[in-house]
N, C-alpha and C positions, 0 to 999 in steps of 0.2 A: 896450404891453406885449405881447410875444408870448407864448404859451403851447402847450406841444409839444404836441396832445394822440395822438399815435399809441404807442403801444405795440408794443415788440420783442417782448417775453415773454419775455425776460429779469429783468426788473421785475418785484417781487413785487405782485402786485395789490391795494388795499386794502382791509383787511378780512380777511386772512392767506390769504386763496388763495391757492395755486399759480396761474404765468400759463396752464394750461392749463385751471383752469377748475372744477377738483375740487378741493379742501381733502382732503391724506391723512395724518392721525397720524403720526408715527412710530408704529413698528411696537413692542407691549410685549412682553417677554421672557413665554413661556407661566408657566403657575405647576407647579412640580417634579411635580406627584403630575396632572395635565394631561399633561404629556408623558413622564410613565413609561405611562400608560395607550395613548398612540398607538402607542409602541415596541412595546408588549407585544400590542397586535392588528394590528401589522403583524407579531411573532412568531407570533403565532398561528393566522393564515392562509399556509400556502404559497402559493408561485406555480405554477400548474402547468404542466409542461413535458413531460411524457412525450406522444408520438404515440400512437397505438390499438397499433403492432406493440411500442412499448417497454412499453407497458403488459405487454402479454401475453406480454412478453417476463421483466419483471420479477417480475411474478407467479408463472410456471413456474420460474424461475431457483432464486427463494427457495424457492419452496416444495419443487422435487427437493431443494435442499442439505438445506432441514430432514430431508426424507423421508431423505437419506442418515446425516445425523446421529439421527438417530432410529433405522435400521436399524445403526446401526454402535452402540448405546451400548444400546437394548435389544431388539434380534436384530425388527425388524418396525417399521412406521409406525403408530402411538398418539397418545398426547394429547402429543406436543412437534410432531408434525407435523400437527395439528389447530390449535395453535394458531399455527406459524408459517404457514401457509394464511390463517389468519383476520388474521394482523397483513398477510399478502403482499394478499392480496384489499382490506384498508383502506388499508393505501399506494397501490396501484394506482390506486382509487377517489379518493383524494385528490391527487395528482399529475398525473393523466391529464388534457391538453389538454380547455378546453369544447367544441371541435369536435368532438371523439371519446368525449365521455362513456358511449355507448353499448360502447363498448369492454370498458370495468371488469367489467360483470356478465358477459359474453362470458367474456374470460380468463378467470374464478375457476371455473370447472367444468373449463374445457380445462387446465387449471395443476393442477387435485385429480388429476385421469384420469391424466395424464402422470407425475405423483409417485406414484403408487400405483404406477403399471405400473413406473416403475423401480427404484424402492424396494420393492415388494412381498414378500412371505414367497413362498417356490415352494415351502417344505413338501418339499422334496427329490425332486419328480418331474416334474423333467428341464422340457420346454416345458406339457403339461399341467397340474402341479401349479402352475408361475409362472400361468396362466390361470387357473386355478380360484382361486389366490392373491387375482388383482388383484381377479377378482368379488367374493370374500368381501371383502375389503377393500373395497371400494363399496360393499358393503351392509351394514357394519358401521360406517360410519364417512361414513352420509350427516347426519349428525346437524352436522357438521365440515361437511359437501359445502353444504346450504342454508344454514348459519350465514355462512359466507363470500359464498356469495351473494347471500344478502339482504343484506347487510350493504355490500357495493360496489353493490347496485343502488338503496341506501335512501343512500347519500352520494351517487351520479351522480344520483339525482333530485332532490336537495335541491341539489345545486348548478344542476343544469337551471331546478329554479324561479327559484332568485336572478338567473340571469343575464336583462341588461335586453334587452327585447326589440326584435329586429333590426329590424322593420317600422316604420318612419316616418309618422306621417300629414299626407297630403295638404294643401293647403291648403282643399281644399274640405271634409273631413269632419272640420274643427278642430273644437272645446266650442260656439266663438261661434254665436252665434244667426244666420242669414241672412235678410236682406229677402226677403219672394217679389217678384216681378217688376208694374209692374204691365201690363196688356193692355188 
């Protein structure tokens, strides 16, 4: 009596293995309130895509419009252009590429300065009074100036920590314990 004993692996192996060797479940459908939770932290974290210049780009953008909408509804830059600073400054910070996270706190001062200056009150005397303007306006309104900045420099740091770190270790300064040698 002859008996084949080679295997193709085509043949289920006995004992319900797969011919390759690993036994895999099918696969169970997640359970409903499991996969609304994945959806909703993959909603909840953006993916970030701005550069360091779209950053500072974006930042300055929003924040003159606020400043203009602010100066065009009540004659000067106030608390609508303090807070649209603070929302431009936390977009910035949360969008902005991990390579250029230093960028964020950067922009939101350069993005206040620029929205004041062009939005600014000039109090009706000509190039002088717009200067004296933008001062008073920075100093009136640095309270808006660090809140924004803290604020994009305390998300680029918290995303700084999370990210895993780039440096690899060697095969000689792994955990495991090494023989010393002997002599």
């Amino acid at each position: 009596m002859d008996q084949h004993s080679a295997r193709t692996g085509t043949e289920p192996v006995p004992g319900g293995e797969a011919a390759a060797g690993v036994y895999r479940p099918p696969p169970r459908p997640a359970h409903p309130v499991t996969a609304a939770l994945r959806r909703l932290r993959a909603v909840q974290r953006p993916r970030p895509r701005l550069t360091g210049l779209g950053t500072g780009l974006l930042t300055t953008v929003v924040t003159v419009l606020g400043g203009a909408v602010d100066s065009f509804l009540f004659d000067g830059p106030g608390v609508l252009f303090g807070l649209v600073f603070l929302a431009a400054s936390i977009a910035g910070a949360v969008y902005v590429r991990p390579y250029d996270l230093l960028a964020a706190p950067v922009a939101a001062p350069i993005a206040f300065a620029v929205g004041i200056t062009l939005t600014g009150d000039s109090g009706g005397g000509g190039f002088a009074g717009h200067v004296i303007g933008v001062f008073t306006g920075l100093a009136t309104m640095t309270g808006w100036l660090y809140a924004g900045t803290a604020l994009a420099a305390l998300i680029a740091g918290v995303r700084a920590l999370r990210l895993p770190s780039r440096r690899r270790r060697s095969p000689r300064s792994s955990a495991a314990p090494r023989e010393r040698s002997r002599r």
